[in-house]
N, C-alpha and C positions, 0 to 999 in steps of 0.2 A: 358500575360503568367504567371503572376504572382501568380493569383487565381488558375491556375492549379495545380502549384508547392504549394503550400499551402494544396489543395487538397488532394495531392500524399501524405502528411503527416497524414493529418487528417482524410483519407480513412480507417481506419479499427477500427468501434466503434459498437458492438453492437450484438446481435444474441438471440443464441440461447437458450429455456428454459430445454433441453434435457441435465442431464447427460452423461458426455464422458465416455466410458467403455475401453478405449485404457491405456498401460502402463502409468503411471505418468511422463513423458518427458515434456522437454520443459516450460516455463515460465505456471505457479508461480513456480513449484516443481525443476528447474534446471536453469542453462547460457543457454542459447540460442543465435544462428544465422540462422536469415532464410535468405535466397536469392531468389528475384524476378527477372525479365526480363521484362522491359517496350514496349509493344507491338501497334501500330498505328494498325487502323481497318482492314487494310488486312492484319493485321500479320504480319509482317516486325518489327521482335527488333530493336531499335532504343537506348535502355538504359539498364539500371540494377540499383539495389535498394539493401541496404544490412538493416536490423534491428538486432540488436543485445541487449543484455538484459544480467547484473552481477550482480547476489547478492554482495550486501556489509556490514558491520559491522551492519550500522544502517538505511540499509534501498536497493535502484536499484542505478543501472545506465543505462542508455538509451544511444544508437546510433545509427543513421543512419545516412546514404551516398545515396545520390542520383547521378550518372553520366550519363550524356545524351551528349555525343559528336556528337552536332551537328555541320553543317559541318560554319555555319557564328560565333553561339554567344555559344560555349558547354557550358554544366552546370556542374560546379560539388560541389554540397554542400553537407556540414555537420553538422548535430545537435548530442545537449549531452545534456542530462538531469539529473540531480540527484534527488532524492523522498525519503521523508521515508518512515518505513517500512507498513504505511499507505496508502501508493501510494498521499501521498502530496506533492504537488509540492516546488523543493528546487530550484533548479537552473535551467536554461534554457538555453545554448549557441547555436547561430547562426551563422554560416560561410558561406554565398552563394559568387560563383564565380560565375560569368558570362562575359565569355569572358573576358578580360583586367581587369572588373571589380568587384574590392572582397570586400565585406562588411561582417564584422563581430561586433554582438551585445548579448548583454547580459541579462536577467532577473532575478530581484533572487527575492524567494517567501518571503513576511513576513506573514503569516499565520495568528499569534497569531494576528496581527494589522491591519492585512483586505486591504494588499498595495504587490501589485508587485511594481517591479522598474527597468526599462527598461533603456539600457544604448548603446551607437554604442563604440565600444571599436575600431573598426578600419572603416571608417579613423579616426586621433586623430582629435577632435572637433566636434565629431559626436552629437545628440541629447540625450536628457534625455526625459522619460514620466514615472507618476504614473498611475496605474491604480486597481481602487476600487476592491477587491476580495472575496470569503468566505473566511471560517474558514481554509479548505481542499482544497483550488484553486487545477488545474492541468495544467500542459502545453499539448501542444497538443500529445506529442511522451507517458508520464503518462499515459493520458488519454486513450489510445491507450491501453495499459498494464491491469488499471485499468478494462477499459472494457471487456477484455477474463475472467480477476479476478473473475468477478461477473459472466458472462456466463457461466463458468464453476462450480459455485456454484447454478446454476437453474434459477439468477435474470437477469433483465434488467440492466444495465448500467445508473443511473439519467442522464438525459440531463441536460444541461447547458452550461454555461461559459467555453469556454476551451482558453486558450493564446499561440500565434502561434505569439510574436509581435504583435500585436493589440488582443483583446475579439475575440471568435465568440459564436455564439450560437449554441451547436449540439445538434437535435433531431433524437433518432435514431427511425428505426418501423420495426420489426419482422415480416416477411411475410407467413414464412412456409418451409418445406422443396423442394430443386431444388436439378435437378442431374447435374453434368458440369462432363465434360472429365478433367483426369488429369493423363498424361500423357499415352494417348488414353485408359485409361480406366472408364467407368462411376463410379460416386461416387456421393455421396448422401451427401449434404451438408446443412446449416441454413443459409437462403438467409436476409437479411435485406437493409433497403432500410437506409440511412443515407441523412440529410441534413444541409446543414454549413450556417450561414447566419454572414457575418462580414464588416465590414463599407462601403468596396467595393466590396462585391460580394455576390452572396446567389446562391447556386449550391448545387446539388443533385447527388447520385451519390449508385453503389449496391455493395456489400462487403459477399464474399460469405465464411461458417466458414466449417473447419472438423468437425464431430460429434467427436472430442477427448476430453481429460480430459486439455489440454490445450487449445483448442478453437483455433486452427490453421490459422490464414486467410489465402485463396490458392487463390481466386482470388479478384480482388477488378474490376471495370468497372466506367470507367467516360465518360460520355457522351458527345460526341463533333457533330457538325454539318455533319460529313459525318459517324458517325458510334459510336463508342467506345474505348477511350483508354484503355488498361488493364495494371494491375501488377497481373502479373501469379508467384506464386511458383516455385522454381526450389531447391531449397533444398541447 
């Protein structure tokens, strides 16, 4: 289950080359909160997702919660990011709980020296690891950011290196546009297909954007053996 939860972060990189003609709402031009609903293939919520986004003096800060109260092992983590105003990655915190058991660890970016440095801040005597970077590393929740950044300015998103606790590799591919129901009415979206490849897992997965000036993601789809798992918009 691990790679999914990893997934559910890593799920929204990529779209569209189409100007938004919608107000200037929403990340890069304001704070933002979106809210999702995690949905199992027959549609039955089972969770919820919060991302959230604050300008700061010198640069973002990132958040998300994920709570999936299941009924043996629930989940409930939280990530925080910090970036300049480059969308470079600064800091990285991780808090998953599952069930009884919480681990929380840390990353922080050194840019200029080409070294993240990974830490378990709880439990105490947790592990350390270096791991080799660019100039402009990102964490994975950045990269996230970074990538509407650029889709709302006409380009792709570079693939690469994104850190989630360990490297992965994200390639993203621009398909074209799809229509999806949202909130029973059709709409017209920038479908992209994304793929994650990281020491233990390589998954693919579709992330579907608003044509807005923000590059909205409404749905995201991971594919699982009986169907789809989704994260839908709900505002």
């Amino acid at each position: 289950m691990t790679s999914f939860f990893r997934v559910l972060l890593l799920a929204s990189v990529s779209a569209s080359l189409l100007p938004g003609a919608d107000p200037l709402t929403g990340f890069p031009f304001a704070d933002e909160t979106l809210r999702y609903s995690v949905k199992l293939p027959l549609g039955m919520t089972f969770g919820s997702a919060t991302l959230t986004s604050a300008k700061q003096e010198n640069g973002w800060s990132f958040n998300m919660t994920l709570d999936l109260p299941l009924p043996i092992v629930p989940i409930a983590d939280k990530y925080a990011a910090a970036a300049s105003k480059d969308l470079c990655g600064g800091t990285l915190t991780r808090t998953m709980t599952h069930g009884v058991r919480k681990v929380t660890e840390k990353t922080e970016f050194d840019n200029s020296a080409g070294q993240a440095h990974r830490q378990t801040m709880f439990p105490l005597g947790g592990g350390k690891s270096d791991i080799s970077i660019s100039t402009c590393a990102k964490d994975a929740l950045t990269y996230l950011y970074y990538s509407r950044r650029e889709m709302g300015q006409g380009r792709m998103p570079i693939s690469g290196q994104v850190l989630f606790g360990s490297g992965y590799d994200v390639k993203v591919v621009y398909t074209g546009a799809v229509e999806i129901t949202v909130k029973e009415k059709p709409v017209t979206t920038d479908h992209v297909n994304v793929s994650v490849k990281g020491p233990a897992s390589d998954v693919s997965f579709e992330v579907f954007y608003a044509r807005d000036a923000a590059r909205t993601p409404l749905l995201v789809k991971i594919p699982v053996s009986v169907g789809a798992v989704s994260l839908e918009l709900v505002r």
